[in-house]
C-alpha positions in Angstrom: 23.9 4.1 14.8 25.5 6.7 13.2 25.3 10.4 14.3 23.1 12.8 12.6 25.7 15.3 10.5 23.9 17.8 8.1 26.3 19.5 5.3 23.1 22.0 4.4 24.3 25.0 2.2 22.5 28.1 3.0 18.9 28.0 1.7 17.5 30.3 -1.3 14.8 32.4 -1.1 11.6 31.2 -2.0 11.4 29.3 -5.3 8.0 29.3 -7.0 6.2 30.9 -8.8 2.1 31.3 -9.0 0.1 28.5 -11.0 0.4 29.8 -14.5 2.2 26.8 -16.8 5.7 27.5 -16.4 7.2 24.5 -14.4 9.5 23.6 -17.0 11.3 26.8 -15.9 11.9 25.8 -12.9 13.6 22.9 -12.8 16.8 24.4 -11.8 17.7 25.3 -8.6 19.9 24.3 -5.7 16.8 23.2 -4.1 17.4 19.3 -5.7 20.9 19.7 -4.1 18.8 20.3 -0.9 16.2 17.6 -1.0 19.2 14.9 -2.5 21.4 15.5 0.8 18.4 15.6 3.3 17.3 11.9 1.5 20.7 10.8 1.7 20.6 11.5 5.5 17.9 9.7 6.0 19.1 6.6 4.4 22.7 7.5 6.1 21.0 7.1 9.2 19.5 4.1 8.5 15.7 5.2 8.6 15.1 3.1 4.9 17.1 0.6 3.5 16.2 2.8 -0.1 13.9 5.7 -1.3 12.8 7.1 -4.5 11.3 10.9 -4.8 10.1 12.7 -7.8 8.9 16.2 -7.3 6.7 18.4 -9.4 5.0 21.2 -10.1 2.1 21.9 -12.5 1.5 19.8 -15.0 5.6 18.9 -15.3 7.9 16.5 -13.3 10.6 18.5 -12.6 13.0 16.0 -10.8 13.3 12.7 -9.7 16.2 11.0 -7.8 17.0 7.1 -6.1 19.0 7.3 -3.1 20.0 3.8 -1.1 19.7 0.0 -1.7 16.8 -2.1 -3.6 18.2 -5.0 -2.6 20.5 -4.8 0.9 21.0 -8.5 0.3 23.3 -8.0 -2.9 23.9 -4.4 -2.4 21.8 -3.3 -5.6 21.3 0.4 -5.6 18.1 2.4 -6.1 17.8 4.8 -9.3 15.4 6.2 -11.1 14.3 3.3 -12.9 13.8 1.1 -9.8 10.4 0.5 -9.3 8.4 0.0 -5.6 5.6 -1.4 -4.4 2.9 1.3 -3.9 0.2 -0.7 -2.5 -2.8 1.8 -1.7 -1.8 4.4 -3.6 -3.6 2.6 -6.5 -6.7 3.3 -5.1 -6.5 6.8 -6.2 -5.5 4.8 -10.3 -8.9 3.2 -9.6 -11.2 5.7 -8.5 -10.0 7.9 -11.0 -10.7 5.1 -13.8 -13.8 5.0 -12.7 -14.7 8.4 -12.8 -13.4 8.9 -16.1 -15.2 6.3 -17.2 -18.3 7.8 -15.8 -17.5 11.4 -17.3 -17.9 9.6 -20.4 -21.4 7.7 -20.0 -20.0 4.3 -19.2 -20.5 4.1 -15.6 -23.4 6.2 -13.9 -22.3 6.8 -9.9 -25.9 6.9 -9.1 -26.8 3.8 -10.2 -27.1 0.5 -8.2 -23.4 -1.2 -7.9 -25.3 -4.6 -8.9 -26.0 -3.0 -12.4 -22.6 -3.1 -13.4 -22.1 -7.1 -10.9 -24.5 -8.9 -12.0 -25.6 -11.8 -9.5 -24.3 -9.5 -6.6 -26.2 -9.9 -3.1 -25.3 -9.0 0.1 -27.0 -10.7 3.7 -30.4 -8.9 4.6 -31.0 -6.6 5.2 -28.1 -4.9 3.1 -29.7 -4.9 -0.3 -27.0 -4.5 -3.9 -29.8 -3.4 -5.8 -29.7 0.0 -3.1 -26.1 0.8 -2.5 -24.6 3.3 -5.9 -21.5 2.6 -7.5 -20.3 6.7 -5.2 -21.1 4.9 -2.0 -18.3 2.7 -3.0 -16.2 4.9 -4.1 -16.4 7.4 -1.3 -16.4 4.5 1.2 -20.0 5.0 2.3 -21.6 1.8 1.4 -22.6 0.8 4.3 -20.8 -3.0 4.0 -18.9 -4.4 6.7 -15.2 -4.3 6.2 -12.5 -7.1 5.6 -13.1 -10.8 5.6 -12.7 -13.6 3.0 -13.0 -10.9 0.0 -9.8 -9.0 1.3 -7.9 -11.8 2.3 -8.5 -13.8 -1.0 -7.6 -10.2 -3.5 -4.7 -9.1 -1.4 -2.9 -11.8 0.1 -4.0 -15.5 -1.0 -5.1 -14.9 -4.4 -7.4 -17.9 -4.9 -10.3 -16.3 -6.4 -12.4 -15.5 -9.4 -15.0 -12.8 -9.7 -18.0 -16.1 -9.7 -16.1 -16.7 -6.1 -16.2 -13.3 -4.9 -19.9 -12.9 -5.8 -20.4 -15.8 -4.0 -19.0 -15.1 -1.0 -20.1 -11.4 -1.0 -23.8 -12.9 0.0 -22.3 -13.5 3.2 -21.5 -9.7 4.0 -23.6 -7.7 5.9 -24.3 -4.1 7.4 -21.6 -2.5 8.9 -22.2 -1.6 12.5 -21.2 2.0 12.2 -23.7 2.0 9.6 -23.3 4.2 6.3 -20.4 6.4 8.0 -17.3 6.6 5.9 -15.3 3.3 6.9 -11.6 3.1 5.0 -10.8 -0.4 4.1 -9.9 -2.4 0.3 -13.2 -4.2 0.0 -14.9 -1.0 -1.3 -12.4 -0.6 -4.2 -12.2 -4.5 -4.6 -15.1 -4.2 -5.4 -15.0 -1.4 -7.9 -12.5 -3.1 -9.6 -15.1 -5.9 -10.6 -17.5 -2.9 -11.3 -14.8 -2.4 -14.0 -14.8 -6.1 -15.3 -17.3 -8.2 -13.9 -15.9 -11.1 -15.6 -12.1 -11.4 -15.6 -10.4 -11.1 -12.4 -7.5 -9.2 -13.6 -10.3 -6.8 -15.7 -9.1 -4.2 -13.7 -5.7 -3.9 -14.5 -6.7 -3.4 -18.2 -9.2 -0.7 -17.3 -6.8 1.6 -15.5 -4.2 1.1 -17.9 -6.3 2.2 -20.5 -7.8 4.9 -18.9 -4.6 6.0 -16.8 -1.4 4.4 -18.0 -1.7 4.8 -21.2 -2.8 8.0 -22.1 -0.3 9.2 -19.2 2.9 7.3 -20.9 3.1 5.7 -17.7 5.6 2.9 -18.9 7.2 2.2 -16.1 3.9 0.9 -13.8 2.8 -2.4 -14.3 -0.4 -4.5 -12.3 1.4 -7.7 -13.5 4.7 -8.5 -11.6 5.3 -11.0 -14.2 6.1 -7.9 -16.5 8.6 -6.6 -15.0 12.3 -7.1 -14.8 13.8 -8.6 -10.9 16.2 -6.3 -11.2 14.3 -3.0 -11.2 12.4 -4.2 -8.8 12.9 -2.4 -4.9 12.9 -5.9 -2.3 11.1 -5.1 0.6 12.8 -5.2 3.9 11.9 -5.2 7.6 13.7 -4.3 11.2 15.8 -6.8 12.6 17.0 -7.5 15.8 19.8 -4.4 16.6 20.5 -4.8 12.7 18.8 -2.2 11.1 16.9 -3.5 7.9 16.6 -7.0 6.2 15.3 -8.5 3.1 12.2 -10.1 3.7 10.1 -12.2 0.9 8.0 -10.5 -1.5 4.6 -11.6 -0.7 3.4 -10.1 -4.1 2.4 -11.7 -7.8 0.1 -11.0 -9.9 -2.5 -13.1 -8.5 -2.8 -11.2 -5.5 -2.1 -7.4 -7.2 -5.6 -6.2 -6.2 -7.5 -2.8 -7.1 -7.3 -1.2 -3.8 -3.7 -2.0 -4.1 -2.2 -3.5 -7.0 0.5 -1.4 -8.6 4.5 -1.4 -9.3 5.9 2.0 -10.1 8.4 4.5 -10.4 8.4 7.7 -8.5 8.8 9.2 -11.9 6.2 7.9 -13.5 3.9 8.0 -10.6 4.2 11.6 -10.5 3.2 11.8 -14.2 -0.2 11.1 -12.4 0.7 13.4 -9.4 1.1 16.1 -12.0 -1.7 15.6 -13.8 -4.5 15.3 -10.9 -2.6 18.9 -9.7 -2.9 20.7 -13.2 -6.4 19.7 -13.6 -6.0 16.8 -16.3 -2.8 18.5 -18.0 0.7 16.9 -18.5 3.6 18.0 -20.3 1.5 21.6 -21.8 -1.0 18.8 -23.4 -4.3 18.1 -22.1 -4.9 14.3 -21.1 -8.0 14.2 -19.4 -11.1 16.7 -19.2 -11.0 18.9 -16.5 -14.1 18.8 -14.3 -13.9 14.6 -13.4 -10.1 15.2 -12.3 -11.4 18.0 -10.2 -14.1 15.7 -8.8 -11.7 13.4 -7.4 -10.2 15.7 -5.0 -14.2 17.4 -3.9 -14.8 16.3 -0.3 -17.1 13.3 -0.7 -17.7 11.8 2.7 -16.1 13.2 6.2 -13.3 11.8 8.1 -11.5 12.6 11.6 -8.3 11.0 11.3 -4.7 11.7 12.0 -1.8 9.9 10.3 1.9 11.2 10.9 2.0 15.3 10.2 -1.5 15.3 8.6 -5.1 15.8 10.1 -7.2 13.9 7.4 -11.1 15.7 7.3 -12.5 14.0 3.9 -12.5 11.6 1.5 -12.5 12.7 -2.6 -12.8 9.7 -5.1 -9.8 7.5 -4.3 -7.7 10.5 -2.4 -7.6 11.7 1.0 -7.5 15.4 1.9 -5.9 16.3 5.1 -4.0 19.6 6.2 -0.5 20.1 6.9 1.0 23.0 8.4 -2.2 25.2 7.5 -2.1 23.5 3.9 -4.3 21.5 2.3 -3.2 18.1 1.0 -4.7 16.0 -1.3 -2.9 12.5 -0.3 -3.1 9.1 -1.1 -0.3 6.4 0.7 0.4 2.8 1.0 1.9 0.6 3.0 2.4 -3.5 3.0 4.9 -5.3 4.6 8.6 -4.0 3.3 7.1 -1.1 1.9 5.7 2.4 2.1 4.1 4.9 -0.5 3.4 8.7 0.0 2.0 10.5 -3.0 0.2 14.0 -2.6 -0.2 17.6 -3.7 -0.5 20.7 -2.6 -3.9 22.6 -4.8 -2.4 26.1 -3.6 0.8 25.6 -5.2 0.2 22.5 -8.0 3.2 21.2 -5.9 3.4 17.5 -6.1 5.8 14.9 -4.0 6.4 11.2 -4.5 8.5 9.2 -2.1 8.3 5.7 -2.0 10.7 3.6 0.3 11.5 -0.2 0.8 11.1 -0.6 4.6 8.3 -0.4 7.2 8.9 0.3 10.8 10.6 3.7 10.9 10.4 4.0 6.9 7.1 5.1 6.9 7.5 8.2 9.3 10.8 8.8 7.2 8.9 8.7 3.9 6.4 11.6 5.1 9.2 13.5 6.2 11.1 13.2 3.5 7.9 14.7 1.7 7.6 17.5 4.3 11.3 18.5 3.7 10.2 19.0 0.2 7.0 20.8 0.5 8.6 23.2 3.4 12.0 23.9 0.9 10.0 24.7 -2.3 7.6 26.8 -1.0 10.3 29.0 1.1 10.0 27.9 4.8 13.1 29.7 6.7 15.5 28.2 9.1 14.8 24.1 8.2 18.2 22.8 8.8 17.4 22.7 13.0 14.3 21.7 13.1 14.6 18.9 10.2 18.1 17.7 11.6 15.4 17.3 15.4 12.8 15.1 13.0 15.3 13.0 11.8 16.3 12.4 15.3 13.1 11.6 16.0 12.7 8.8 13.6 16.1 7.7 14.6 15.0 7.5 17.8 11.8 5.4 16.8 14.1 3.2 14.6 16.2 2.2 18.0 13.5 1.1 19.4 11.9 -0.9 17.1 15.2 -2.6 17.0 14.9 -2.7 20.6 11.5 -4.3 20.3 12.1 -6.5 17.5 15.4 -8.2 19.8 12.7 -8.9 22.9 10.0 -10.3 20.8 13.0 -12.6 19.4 14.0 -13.2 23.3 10.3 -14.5 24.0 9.7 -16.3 21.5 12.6 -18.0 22.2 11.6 -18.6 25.3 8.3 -20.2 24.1 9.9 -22.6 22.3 9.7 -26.5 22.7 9.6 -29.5 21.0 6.3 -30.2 19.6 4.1 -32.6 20.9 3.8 -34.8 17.4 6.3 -35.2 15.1 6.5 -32.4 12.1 5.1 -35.0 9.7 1.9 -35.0 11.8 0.9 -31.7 11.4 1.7 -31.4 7.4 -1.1 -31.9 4.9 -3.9 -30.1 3.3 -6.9 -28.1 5.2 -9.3 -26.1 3.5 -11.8 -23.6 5.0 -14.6 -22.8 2.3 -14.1 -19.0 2.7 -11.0 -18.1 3.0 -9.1 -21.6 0.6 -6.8 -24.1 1.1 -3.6 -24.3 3.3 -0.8 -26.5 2.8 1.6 -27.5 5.5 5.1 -29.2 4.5 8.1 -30.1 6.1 10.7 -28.0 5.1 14.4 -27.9 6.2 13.4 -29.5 9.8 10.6 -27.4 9.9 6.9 -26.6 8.8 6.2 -24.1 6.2 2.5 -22.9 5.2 1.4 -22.2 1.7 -1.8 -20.5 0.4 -2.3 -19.3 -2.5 1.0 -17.3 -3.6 1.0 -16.0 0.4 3.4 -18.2 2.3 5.1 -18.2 5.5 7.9 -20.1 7.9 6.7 -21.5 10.5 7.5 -21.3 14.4 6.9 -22.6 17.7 4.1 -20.3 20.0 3.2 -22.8 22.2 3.5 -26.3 21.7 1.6 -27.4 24.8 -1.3 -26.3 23.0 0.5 -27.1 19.7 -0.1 -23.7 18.4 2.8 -22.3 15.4 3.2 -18.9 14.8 2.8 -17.5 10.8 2.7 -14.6 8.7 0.6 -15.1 5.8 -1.4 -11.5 5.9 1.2 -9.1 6.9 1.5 -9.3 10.3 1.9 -12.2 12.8 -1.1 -15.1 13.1 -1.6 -17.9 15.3 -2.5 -21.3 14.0 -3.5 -24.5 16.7 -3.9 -27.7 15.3 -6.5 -30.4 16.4 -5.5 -33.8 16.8 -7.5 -36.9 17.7 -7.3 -38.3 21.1 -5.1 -41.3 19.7 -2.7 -39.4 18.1 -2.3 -39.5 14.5 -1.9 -36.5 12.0 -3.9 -33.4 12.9 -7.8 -33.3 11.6 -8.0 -29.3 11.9 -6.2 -25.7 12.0 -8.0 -23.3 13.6 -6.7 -19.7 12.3 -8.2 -16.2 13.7 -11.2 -18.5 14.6 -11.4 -19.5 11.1 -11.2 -23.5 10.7 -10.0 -25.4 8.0 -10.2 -29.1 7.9 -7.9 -31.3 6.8 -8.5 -33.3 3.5 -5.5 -34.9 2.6 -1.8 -35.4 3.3 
């Protein structure tokens, strides 16, 4: 690990200006010098394998910048064209389709989310016909969280909206009631609110509501659109090696509406910019003012720290938290290999993108990276000691995941053993009627697990109880197979207590 080495020049006196429209004045500055060196550290240092940031102010993008690799595999390097992963952040594209669609008359917030689904039921005593399109999108309803809906939009994608109707009658009340609960199934199921009957129906809804009129060209909700080699590859901590490439577990069938987007920094501040100016982008207004302004109102309450920021509400699609006495209307994401921050300040119509290619230590590095440029733009003294001690920080945190990542290695090393049956034995098909079908294969003198477009290696957890470690949903997942007492190919694969039984070879 390299030591931390900052060549800071001295820092100018404070940059901005008050609201009025004059960003496009302000777009020079040594202050970009300032933000390009401290991202460069930060990569340097190994915190991200890459990082894109845009910054602006107003209703203008005043700078955007690629620092790092996209790919560390081939050595491809991120510019501004490179285009990341932003997983969550799209809830703030959806709810702010929505609204606009409901400042026009299309979508009333007050009315019964089952209007705009029809056939939707939930289990008694939750009742569709009594929970309001708002509930959903302030992440009130009142619906318990997760399950087959969220598995099957995010990771799987084996669905259509018919299925998802179907297995929303199994969901019930939440057991802390109609409090606000964050999860994706609220916004999944917006995003059939949008289009009831086409699964991708979404998409088409925010990009003509948002994309469009925004000339944002460079985000697409169809991977299949866009070029491999803009593309950021997600990468993870490896054992005392810093970051790897690690599959992209994303298509289009499972780009979902609480997280379904591929984007520039650039062109994801075009939206940054126009949420801060009120609907205004480039000295043109987009959208009207007063929905925009909705989205960023303080809907439902929420207690919750995440890095630097104490979140206390929910808008429509954005979380508002405070920052160093600030208030910040913020909206991130994060899925394995990647990490989205996108917010603004309302004082100062700043705005900051950073999106990164890594987890682990990425994500803290992505928020400071952020901080950096609120604190330098808005004309905090003395930053070059206390930044260079957060860097340390995360460089600190990155050790010792690395340190972690080598002993889970060790142990499951230690846990392995020749399975019980041959590999051929456990392949075949199994299929659980809520959450699809699985299919194990033989690969390369080992077992590999498809469903859907999510699939995963397999390896050994414990073969006395001939259980096989897999990652199909973004983070680690046991799977124990059920064999007759005779031997013979397995009958079952039991899966978070979810069983799927086998129906062919």
């Amino acid at each position: 690990m390299r030591s931390l080495t900052l060549l800071w020049s001295l820092l100018l006196p404070p940059l901005l200006l008050p609201p009025p429209a004059t960003g496009q004045a302000m777009i020079g500055g040594e202050w970009r010098d300032d933000v390009a060196r401290f991202a460069q550290s930060a990569v340097d240092l190994g915190l991200t394998p890459g990082v894109g940031i845009a910054v602006t102010q107003d209703d203008w993008v005043l700078w955007a910048a690629g620092f790092g690799v996209a790919d560390a595999t081939s050595g491809r390097a991120v510019d501004e064209a490179t285009q990341f992963y932003i997983a969550s952040s799209t809830k703030a594209l959806t709810g702010t389709a929505v609204v606009l669609r409901a400042a026009r008359g299309e979508i009333d917030l007050d009315a019964p989310i089952d209007r705009y689904i029809p056939g939707l039921r939930f289990r008694a005593p939750m009742e569709a016909g009594e929970v309001t399109v708002e509930r959903f999108l302030t992440m009130t309803d009142g619906l318990e969280d997760g399950g087959p809906v969220v598995i099957r939009t995010a990771y799987s994608g084996e669905f259509t909206p018919a299925l998802l109707i179907e297995l929303l009658a199994d969901y019930g009340p939440d057991a802390d009631g109609t409090a606000f609960s964050y999860d994706n199934l609220p916004y999944n199921i917006l995003g059939m609110a949008l289009d009831p009957r086409n699964a991708e129906g979404w998409k088409d809804a925010v990009r003509e509501e948002i994309l469009d009129p925004l000339g944002m060209r460079e985000t697409s909700a169809r991977l299949s659109t866009l070029d491999p080699d803009r593309i950021a590859m997600p990468h993870s901590i490896a054992s005392g090696d810093g970051y790897r490439r690690i599959p992209l577990a994303k298509a289009d069938a499972n780009l979902h509406a609480a997280g379904g987007h591929f984007a520039t920094p650039r062109d994801l501040a075009r939206f940054v910019a126009a949420h801060a100016s009120g609907g205004r982008l480039e000295g043109a207004r987009i959208f009207p003012e007063a929905p925009i302004a909705s989205t960023h109102e303080r809907h439902a309450e929420q207690d919750r720290t995440f890095g630097p920021y104490q979140r206390f509400g929910w808008g429509y699609g954005w979380d508002l938290g405070t920052w160093e006495g600030k208030t910040i209307v913020h909206r991130f994401g994060s899925f394995p290999g990647y990490r989205s921050h996108m917010s603004f300040e309302p004082a100062s119509r700043l705005g900051v993108v950073v999106l990164v290619n890594g987890d682990g230590p990425a994500s803290p590095a992505a928020d400071l990276i952020a901080s950096y440029v609120y604190d330098r733009l808005l004309g905090r003294a003395e930053l070059d000691a206390e930044y260079e001690r957060r860097l340390h920080q995360v460089e600190l945190e990155l050790a010792e995941e690395e340190r972690e990542a080598a002993d889970e290695l060790a142990e499951r090393a230690r846990r392995l053993a020749p399975l019980p049956h041959p590999l051929a034995a456990y392949a075949g098909t199994y299929v659980s009627p809520r959450l699809g079908t699985q299919t194990w294969r033989v690969v390369a003198d080992g077992l590999e697990v498809h469903m859907g477009v999510a699939s995963s290696r397999a390896e050994v957890f414990n073969a006395a109880t001939d259980e096989l470690r897999i990652e199909l949903t973004g983070g680690g997942l046991t799977a124990r197979f059920e064999f007759p007492e005779d031997g013979g190919h397995a009958t079952a694969v039991v899966i978070a207590g979810e069983r799927f039984e086998r129906v062919g070879g």
